[in-house]
C-alpha positions as protocol buffer text, in pm:
chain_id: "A"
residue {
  index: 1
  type: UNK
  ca { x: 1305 y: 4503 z: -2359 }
}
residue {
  index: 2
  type: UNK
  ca { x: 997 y: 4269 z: -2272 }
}
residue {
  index: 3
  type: UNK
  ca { x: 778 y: 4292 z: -2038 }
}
residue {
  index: 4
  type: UNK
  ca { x: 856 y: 3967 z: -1861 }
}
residue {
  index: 5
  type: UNK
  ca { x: 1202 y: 4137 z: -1849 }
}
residue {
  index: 6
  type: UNK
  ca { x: 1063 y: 4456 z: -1714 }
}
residue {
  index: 7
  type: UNK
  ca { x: 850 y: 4284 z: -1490 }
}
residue {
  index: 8
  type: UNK
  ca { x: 1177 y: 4071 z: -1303 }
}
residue {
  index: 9
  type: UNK
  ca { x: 1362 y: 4239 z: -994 }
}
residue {
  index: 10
  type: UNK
  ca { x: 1712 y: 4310 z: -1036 }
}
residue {
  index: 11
  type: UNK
  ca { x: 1790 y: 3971 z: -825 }
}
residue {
  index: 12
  type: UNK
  ca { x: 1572 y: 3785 z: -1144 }
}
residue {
  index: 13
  type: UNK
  ca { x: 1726 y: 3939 z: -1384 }
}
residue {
  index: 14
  type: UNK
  ca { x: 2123 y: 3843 z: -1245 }
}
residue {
  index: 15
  type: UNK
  ca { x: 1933 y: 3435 z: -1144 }
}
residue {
  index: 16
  type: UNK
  ca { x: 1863 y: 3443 z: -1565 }
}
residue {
  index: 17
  type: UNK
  ca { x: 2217 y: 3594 z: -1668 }
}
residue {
  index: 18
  type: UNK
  ca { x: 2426 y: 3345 z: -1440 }
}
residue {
  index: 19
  type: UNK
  ca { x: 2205 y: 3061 z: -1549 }
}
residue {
  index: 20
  type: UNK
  ca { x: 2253 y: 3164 z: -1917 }
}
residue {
  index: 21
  type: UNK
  ca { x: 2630 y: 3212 z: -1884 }
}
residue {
  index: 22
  type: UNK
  ca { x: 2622 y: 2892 z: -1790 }
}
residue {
  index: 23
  type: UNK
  ca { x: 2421 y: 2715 z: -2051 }
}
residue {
  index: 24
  type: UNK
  ca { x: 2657 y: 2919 z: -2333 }
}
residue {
  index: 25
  type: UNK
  ca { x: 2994 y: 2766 z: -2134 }
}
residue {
  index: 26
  type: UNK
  ca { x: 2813 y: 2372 z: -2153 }
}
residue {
  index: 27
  type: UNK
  ca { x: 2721 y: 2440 z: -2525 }
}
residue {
  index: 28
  type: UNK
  ca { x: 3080 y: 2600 z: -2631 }
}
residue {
  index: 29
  type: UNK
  ca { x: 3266 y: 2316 z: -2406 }
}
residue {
  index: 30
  type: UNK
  ca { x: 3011 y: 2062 z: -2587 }
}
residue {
  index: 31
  type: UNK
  ca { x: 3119 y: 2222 z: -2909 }
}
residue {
  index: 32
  type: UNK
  ca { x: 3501 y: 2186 z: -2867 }
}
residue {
  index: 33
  type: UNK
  ca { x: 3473 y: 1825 z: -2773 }
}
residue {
  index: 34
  type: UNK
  ca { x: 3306 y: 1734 z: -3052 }
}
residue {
  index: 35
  type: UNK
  ca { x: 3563 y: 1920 z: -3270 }
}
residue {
  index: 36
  type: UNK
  ca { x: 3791 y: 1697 z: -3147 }
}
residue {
  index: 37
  type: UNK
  ca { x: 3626 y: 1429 z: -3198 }
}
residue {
  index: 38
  type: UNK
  ca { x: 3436 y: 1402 z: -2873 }
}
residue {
  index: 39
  type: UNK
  ca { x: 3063 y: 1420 z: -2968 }
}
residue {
  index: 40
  type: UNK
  ca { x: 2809 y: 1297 z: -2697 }
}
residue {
  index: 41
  type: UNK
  ca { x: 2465 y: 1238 z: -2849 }
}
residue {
  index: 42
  type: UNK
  ca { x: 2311 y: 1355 z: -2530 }
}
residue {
  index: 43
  type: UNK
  ca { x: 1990 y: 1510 z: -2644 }
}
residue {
  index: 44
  type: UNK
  ca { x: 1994 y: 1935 z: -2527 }
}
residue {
  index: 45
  type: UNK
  ca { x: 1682 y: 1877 z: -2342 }
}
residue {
  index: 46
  type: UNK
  ca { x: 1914 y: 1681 z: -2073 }
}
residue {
  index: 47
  type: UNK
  ca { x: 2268 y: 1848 z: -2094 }
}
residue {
  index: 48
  type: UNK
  ca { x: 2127 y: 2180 z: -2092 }
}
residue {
  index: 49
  type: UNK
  ca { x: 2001 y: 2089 z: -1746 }
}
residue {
  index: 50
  type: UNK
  ca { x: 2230 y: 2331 z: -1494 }
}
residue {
  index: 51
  type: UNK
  ca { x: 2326 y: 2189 z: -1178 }
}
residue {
  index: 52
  type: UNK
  ca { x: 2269 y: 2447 z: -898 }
}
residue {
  index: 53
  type: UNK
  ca { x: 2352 y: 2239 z: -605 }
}
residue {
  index: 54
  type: UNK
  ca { x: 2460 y: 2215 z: -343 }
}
residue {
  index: 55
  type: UNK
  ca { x: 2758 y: 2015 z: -431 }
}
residue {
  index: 56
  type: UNK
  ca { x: 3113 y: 1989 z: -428 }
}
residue {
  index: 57
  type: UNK
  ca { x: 3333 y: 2180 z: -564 }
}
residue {
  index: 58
  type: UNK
  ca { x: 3038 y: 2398 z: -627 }
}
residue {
  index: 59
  type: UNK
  ca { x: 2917 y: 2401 z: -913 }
}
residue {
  index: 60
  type: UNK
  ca { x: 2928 y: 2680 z: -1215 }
}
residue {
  index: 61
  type: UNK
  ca { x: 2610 y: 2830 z: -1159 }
}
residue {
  index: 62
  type: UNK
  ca { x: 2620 y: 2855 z: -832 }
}
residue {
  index: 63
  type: UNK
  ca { x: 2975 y: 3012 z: -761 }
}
residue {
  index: 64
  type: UNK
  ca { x: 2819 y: 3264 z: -1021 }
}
residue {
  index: 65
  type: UNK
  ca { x: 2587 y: 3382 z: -794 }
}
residue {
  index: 66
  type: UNK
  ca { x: 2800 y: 3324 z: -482 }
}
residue {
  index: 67
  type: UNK
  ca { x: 3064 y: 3565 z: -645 }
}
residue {
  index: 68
  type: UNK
  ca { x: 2772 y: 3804 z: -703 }
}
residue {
  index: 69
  type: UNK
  ca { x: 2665 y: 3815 z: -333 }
}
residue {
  index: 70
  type: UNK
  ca { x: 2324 y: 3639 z: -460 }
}
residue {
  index: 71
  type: UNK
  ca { x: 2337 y: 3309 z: -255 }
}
residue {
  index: 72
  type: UNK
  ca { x: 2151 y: 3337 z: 74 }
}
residue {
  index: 73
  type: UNK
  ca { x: 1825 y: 3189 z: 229 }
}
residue {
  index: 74
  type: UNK
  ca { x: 1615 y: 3309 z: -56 }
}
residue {
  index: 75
  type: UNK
  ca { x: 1781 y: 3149 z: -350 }
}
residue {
  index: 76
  type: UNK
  ca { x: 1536 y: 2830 z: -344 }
}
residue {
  index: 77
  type: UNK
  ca { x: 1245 y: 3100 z: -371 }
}
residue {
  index: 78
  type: UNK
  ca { x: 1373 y: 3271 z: -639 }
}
residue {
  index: 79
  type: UNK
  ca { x: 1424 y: 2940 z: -923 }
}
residue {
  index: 80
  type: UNK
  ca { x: 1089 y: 2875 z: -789 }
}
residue {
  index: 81
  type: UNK
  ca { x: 927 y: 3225 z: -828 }
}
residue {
  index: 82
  type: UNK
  ca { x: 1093 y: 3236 z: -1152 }
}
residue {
  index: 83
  type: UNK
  ca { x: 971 y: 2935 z: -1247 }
}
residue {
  index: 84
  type: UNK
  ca { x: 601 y: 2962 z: -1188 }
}
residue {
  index: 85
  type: UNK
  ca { x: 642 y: 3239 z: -1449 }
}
residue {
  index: 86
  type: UNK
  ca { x: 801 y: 2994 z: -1682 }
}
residue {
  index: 87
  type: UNK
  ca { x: 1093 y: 3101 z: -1742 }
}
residue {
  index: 88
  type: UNK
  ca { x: 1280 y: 2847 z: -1627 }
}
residue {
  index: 89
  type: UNK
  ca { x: 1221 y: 2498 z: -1501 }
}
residue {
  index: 90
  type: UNK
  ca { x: 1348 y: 2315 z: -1182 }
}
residue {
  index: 91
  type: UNK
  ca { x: 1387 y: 1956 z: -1065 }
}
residue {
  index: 92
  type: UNK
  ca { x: 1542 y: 1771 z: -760 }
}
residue {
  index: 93
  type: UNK
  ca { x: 1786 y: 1516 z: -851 }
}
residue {
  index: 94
  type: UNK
  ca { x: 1894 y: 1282 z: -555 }
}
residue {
  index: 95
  type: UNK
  ca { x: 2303 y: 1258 z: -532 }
}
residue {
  index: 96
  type: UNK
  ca { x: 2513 y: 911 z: -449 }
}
residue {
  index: 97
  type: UNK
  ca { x: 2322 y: 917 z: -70 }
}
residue {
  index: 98
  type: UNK
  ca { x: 1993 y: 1045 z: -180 }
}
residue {
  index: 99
  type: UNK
  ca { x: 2022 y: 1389 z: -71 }
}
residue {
  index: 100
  type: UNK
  ca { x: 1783 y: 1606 z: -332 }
}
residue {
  index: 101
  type: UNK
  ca { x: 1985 y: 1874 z: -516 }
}
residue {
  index: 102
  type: UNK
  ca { x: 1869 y: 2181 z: -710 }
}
residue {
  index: 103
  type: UNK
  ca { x: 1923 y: 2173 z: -1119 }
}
residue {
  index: 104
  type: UNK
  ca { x: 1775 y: 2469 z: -1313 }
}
């Protein structure tokens, strides 16, 4: 185990899981399609982007943590806290009517 590992709360820890569930599903989903002859030269450093949300239907990620009783008022502090470790990185991407979402 490392010690950034060691060092994350049990909340982290399940953030990190979910989000890399999620990143395995895009690259194994990307993987089919190309199989069959749908290959998208989108470079990794965009489609491995994970949309958090809010949005709807919700997205992957976050009915991960929903269905783990991990979505509450202190979700936005935990990407963040999480990211000023760096281990992960966070941006705001504006939807159809501006409104800024969350993408991990």
């Amino acid at each position: 185990m490392s010690d950034e590992w060691a060092e994350l709360n049990d909340r982290q820890r399940a953030y990190l899981r979910a989000l890399y569930d999620c990143d395995q599903a895009t690259e194994a989903m990307r993987r089919e399609r190309a199989a069959r002859g749908a290959y998208d030269r989108t470079s990794a450093s965009e489609w491995r982007w994970q949309m958090y949300g809010p949005v709807a239907p919700p997205s992957a990620l976050y009915t991960a943590l929903l269905s783990a009783r991990l979505v509450d008022p202190g979700t936005g502090a935990t990407w963040h806290a999480m990211e000023d470790r760096g281990l992960v990185r966070c941006r705001s991407v504006p939807d159809a009517l501006g409104v800024p979402l969350l993408e991990v």
